[in-house]
C-alpha beads as a LAMMPS data file, in Angstrom:
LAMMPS data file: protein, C-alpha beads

40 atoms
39 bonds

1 atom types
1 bond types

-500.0 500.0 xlo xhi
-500.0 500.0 ylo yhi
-500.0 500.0 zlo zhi

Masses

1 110.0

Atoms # bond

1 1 1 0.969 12.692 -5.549
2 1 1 -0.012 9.599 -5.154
3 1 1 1.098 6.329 -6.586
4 1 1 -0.424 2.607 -6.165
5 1 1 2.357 -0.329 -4.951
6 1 1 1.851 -4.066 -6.532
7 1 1 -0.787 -6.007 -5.425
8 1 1 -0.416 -8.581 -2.315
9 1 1 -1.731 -11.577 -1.977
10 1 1 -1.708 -13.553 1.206
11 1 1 -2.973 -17.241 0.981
12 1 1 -4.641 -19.003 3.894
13 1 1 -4.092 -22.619 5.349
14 1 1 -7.355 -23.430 4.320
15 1 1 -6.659 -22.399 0.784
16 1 1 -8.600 -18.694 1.111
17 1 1 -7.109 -16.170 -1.197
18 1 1 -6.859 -12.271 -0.346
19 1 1 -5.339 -9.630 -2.836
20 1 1 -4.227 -6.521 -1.063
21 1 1 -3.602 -3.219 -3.093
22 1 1 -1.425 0.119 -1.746
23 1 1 -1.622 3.485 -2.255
24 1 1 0.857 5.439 -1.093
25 1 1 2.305 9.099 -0.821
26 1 1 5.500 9.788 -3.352
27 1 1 5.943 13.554 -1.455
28 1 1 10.254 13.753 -1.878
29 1 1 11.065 16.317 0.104
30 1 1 11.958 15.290 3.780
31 1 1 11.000 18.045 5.484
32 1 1 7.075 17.416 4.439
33 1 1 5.541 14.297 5.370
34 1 1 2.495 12.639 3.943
35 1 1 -0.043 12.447 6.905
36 1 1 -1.363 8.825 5.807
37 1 1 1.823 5.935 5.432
38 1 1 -0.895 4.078 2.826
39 1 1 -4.458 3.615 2.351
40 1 1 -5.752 -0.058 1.703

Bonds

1 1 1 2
2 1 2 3
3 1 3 4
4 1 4 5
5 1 5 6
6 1 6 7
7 1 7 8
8 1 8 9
9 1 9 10
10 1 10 11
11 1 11 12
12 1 12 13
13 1 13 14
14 1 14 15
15 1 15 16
16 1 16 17
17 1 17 18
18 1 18 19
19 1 19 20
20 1 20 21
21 1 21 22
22 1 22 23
23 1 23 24
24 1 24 25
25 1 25 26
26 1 26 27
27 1 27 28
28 1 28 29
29 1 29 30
30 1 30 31
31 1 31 32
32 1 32 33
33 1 33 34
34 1 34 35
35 1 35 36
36 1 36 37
37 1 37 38
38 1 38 39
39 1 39 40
């Protein structure tokens, strides 16, 4: 499954705005991994 984390935003010094959104694996088990930490 797959589940989407709040958007970033990360503001330049010259005043440039940039909104970053998540998604990211919600497997629970331990013993399975997702292959991919997040996709942008």
């Amino acid at each position: 499954m797959i589940t989407t984390e709040p958007p970033k935003v990360k503001v330049q010094k010259n005043g440039n705005r940039h909104v970053y959104k998540y998604l990211r694996c919600t497997k629970k088990k331990t013993a399975v991994r997702c292959s991919q930490p997040f996709l942008r």
